[in-house]
C-alpha positions in Angstrom: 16.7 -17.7 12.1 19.6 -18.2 9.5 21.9 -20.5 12.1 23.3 -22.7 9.7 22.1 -21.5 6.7 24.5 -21.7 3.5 24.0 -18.8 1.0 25.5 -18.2 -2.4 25.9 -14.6 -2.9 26.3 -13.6 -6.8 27.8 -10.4 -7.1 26.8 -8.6 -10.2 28.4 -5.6 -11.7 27.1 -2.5 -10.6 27.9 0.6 -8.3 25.2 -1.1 -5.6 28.0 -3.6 -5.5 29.5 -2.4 -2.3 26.3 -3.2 -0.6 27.1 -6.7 -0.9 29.6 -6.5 1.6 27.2 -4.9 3.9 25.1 -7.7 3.4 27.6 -10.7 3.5 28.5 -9.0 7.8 24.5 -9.0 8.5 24.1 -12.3 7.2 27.0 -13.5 9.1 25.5 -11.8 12.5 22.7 -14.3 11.7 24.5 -17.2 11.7 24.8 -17.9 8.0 27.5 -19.0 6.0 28.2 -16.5 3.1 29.7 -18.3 -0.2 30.9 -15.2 -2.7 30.4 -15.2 -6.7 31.5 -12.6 -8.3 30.9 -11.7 -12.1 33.6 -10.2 -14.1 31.4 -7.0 -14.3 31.1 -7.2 -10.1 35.3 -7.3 -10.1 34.9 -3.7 -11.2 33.7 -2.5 -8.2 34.6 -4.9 -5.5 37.6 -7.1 -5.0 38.1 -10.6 -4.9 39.6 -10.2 -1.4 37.3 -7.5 0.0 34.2 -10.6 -0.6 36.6 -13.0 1.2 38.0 -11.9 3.8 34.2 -10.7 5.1 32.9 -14.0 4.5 35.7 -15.9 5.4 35.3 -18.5 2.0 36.7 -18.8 -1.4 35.4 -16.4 -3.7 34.5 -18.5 -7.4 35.1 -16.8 -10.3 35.5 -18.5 -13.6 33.4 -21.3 -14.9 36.9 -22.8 -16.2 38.5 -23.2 -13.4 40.5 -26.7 -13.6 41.1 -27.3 -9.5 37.0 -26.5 -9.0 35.5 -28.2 -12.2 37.5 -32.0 -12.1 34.5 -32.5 -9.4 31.7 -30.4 -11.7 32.3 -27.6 -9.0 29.5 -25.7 -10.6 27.1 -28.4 -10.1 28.2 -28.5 -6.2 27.9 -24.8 -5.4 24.5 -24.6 -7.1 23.2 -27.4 -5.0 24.8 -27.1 -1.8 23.5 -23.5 -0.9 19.7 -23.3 1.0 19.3 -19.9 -1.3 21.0 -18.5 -4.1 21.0 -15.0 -3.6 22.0 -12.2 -6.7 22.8 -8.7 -5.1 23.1 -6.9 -7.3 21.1 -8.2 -9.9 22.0 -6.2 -13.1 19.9 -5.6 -16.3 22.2 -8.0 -18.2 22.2 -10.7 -15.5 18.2 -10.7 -15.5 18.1 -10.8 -19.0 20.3 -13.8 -19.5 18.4 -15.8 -16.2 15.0 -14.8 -18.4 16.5 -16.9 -21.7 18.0 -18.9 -20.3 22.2 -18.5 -20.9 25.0 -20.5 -19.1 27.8 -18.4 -20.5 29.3 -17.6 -17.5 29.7 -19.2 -13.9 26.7 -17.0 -12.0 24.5 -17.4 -15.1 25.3 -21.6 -15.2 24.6 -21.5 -11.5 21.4 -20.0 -11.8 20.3 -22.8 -14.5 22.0 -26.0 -12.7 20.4 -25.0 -9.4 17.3 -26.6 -7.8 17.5 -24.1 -4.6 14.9 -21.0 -4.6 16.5 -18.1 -5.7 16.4 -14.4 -4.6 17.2 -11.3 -6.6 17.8 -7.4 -5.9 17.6 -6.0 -8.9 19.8 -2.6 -9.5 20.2 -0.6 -12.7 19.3 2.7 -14.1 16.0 4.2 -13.8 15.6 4.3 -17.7 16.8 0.5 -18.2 14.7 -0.4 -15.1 11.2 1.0 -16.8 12.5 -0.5 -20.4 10.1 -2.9 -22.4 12.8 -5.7 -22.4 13.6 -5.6 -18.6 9.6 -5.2 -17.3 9.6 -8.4 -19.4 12.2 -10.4 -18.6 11.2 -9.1 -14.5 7.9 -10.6 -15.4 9.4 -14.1 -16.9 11.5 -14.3 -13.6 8.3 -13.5 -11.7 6.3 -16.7 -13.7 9.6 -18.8 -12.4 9.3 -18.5 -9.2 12.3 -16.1 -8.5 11.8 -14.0 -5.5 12.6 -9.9 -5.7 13.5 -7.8 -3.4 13.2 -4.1 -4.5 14.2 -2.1 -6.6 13.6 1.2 -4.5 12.8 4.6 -5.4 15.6 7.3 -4.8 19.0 9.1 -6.9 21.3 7.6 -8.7 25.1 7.7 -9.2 24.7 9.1 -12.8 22.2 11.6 -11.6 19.0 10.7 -12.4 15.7 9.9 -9.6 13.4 6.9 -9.7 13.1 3.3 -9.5 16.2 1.4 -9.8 18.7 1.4 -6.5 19.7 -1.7 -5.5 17.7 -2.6 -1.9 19.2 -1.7 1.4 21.3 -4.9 2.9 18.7 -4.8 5.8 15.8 -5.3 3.0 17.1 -7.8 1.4 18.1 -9.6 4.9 14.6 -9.8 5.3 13.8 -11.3 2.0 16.2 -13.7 2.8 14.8 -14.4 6.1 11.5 -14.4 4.6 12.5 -17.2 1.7 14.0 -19.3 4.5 10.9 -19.4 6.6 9.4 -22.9 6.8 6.0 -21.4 7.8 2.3 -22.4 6.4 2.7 -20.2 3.0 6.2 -21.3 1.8 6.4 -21.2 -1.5 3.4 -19.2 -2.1 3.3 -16.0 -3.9 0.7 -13.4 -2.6 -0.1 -10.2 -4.1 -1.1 -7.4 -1.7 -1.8 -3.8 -2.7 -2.6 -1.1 0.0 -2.8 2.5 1.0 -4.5 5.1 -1.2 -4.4 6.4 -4.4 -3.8 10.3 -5.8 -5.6 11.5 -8.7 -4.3 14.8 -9.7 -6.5 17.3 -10.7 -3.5 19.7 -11.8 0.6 19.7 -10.6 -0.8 20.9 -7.2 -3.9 18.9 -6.5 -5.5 15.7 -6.0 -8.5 13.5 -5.2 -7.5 10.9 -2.3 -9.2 9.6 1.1 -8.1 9.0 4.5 -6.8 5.7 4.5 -3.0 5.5 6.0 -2.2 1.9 4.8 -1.8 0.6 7.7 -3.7 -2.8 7.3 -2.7 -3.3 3.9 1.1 -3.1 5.8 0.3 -5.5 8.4 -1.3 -7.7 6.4 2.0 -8.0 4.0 4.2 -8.5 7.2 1.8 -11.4 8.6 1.4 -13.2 4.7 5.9 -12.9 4.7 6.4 -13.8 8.5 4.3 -16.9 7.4 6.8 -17.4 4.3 5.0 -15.8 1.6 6.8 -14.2 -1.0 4.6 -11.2 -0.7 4.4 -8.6 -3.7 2.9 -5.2 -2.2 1.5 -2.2 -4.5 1.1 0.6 -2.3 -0.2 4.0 -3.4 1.2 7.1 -1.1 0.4 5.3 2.8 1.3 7.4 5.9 3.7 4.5 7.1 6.5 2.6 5.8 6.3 -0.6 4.0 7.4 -3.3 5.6 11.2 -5.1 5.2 11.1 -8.5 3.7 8.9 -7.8 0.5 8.8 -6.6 -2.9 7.9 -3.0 -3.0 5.8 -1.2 -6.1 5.0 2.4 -5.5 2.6 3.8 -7.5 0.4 7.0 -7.2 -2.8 6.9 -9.2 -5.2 4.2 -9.8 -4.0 2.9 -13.6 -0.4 2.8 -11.9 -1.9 0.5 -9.3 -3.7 -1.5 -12.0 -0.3 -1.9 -14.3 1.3 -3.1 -11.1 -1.1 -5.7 -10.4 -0.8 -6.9 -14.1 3.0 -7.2 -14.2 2.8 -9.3 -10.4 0.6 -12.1 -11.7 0.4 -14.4 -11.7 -0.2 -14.9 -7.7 -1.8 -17.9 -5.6 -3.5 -15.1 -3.6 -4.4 -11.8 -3.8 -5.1 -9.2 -1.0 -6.8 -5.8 -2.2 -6.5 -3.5 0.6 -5.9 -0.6 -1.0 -8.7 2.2 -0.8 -8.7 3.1 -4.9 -9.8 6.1 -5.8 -13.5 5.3 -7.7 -13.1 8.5 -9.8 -10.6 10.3 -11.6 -10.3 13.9 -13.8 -11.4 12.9 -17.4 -8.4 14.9 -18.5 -6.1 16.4 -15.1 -4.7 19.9 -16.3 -1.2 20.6 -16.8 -1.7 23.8 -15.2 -2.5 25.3 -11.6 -6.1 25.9 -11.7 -6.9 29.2 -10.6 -9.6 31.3 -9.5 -11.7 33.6 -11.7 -14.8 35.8 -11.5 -16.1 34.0 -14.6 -17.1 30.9 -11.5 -16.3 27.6 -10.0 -14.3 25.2 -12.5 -16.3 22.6 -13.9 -14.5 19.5 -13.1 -15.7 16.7 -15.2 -14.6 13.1 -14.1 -14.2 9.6 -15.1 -14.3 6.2 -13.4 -11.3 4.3 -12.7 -10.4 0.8 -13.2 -12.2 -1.7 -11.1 -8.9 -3.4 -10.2 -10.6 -6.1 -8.1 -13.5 -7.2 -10.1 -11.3 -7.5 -13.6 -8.6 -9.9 -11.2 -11.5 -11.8 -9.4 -13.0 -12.6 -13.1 -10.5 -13.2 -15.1 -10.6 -17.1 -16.7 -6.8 -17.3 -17.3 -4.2 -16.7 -14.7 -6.9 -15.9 -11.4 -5.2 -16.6 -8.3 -6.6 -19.1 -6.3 -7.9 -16.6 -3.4 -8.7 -13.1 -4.2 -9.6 -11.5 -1.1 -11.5 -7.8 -1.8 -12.3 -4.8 1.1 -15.4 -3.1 1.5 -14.8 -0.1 3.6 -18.7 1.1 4.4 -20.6 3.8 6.4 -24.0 2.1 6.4 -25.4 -1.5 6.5 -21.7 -2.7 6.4 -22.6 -6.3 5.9 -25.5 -6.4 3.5 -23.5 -3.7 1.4 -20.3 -6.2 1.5 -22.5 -9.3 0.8 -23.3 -7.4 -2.5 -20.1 -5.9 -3.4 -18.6 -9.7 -3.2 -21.5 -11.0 -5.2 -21.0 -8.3 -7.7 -17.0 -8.3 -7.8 -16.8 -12.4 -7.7 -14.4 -12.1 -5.3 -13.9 -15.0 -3.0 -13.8 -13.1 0.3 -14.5 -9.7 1.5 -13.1 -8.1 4.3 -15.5 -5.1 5.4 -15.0 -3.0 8.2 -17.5 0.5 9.2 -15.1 3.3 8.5 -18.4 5.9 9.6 -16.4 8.7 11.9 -17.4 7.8 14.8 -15.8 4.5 14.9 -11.7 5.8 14.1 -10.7 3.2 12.0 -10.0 5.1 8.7 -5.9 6.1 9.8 -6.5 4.6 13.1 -4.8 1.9 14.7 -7.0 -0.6 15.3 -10.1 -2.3 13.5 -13.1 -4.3 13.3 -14.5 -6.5 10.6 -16.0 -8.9 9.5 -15.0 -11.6 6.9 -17.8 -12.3 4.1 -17.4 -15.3 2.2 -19.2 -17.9 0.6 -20.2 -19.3 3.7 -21.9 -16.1 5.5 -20.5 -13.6 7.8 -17.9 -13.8 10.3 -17.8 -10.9 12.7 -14.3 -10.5 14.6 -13.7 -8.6 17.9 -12.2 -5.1 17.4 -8.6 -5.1 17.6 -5.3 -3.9 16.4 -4.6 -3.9 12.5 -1.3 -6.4 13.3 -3.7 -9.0 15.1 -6.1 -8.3 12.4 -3.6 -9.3 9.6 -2.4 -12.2 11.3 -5.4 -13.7 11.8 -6.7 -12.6 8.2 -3.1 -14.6 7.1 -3.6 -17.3 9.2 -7.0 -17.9 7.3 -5.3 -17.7 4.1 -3.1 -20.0 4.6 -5.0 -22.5 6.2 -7.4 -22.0 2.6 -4.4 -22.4 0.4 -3.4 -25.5 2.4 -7.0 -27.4 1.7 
């Protein structure tokens, strides 16, 4: 898929750093040819030489440098990639492609370019969730600059959350995914999926059965079609899938935030099964028993994530496509719950017992639109997603 692709890899500084050299050999498998930046903070934890004698190309430095700039070398490098790739892509780095800055060469790269760009950003977990970088990760966002990560897991100074750089075979499917001349190039989807947890106290919860399984396939059909595909999953049974920007959230408000800070989106795909309810106040104590009787649990409705996306009147995607998981009179019930939500689709499926489809493998459903109802043969949730992408692409093609 990469044969003859031409990537320029900035190098930002950052302990994730090493991964770039990782990446730069999988790339290479692929077919690609690697062309190294490296920052002055990334010569910290890699070397000049490490970078080229993986990729087997000059590695550029300094903005300055006489031999490269008598022919405007920055100019050349920033147009003569097919993607402009920053791994890793520090707090600082982010914050200076948000305003703006040239004051270095990976920063004046970034601004001459007219090539997409992807980014995997890598910082602490406290600098991560700061005001200043959910905002300047929002302006890239609005851009049009693709991101890959950051994951969940420990970090080198000890602390545990969002924030380590993406794993080179993640962001080797970004890249794959960017580079994809399929039907939904260029188009950012949002997609949330799985369930959400609503704790009662540290030990409990309110959740359902769903696994996220669609919500997953439908993110890997929307990407393997060229989407850039932003997914907000709550706590699904499977993985998510490579090749797309990850959110992890638990709870219902969490998934709403996320959705917020992803727009704006030419689609969006709510798959997710929110939890309708939530404790008016969770305790921060084990509940226990007592003779005195049952708790009294008193509970409170959760944001309606997609009826407050399907109405807004600034910033609506162009396609918000809703689920309507029912027990009983599955398409009169979905007919409503579009009509009601001002959705433009609905994809409802009977999730009653009998049928397995809540955590099972395959599915049936049918597609409510405008139009009427469109009942599909039961089948697997992949062929399900890919016919359910194939649809939204061909609707944000018209």
């Amino acid at each position: 898929m990469l044969a003859s692709k031409r990537i320029l890899l900035i190098v930002g500084g950052g302990i994730a750093a090493y991964k770039s050299l990782e990446l730069i050999r999988r790339l290479q498998d692929r077919g690609a040819t690697v062309t190294p930046v490296l920052t002055s903070a990334g010569a910290e934890f890699v070397t000049p030489l490490s970078l080229a004698g993986l990729a087997g190309q000059k590695v550029y430095r300094d903005l300055f440098d006489l031999g490269d700039e008598t022919e405007m070398g920055h100019i050349q490098l920033s147009r003569s990639a097919d993607l402009i790739v920053v791994a890793p892509a520090t707090a600082d780095l982010m914050a200076r492609m948000a305003q703006g800055l040239a004051n270095d060469l990976a920063s004046t790269l970034l601004l001459a370019t007219d090539k997409p760009v992807l980014i995997a950003p890598a910082m602490n977990v406290r600098m991560w969730e700061h005001v200043a970088t959910r905002r300047n990760h929002a302006r890239l966002l609005a851009d049009g600059i693709r991101v890959v990560g950051p994951n969940d897991g420990s970090m080198a100074c000890g602390e545990f959350g969002p924030g380590r750089m993406a794993e080179p075979a993640e962001i080797l499917a970004a890249i794959e995914a960017a580079l994809t001349d399929g039907p939904l190039r260029g188009k950012r989807i949002l997609v949330t999926s799985g369930p959400t947890h609503e704790p009662i106290d540290p030990v409990r919860y309110i959740a359902n059965r769903s696994s996220g399984a669609q919500g997953t396939a439908i993110a890997r059909a929307l990407a393997a079609l060229g989407a850039e595909v932003v997914f907000v999953t709550g706590p699904a049974d499977v993985p998510a899938p490579d090749g797309v920007q990850v959110v992890r959230v638990q709870t219902a408000q969490q998934m709403s935030d996320a959705v917020d800070a992803a727009l704006p989106a030419d689609a969006a795909v709510f798959a997710a099964a929110v939890a309708d309810w939530r404790m008016a106040q969770a305790s921060d104590r084990k509940l226990k028993k007592s003779r005195d009787g049952l708790p009294v649990l008193e509970f409170a409705e959760n944001p309606d994530i997609l009826a407050r996306v399907a109405h807004m009147t600034e910033g609506r995607p162009g396609l918000v496509v809703g689920f309507a998981a029912e027990t009983d009179d599955v398409i009169e019930n979905a007919a409503a719950k579009r009509a009601r939500k001002q959705c433009d689709w609905i994809v409802a499926n009977d999730v009653s017992p009998a049928t397995g489809i809540m955590g099972g493998t395959e599915n049936a459903v049918v597609l409510i639109s405008a139009e009427g109802a469109e009942t599909w043969p039961r089948m697997g949730k992949d062929a399900v997603a890919r016919r359910l992408a194939e649809r939204i692409a061909g609707a944000l093609s018209g």
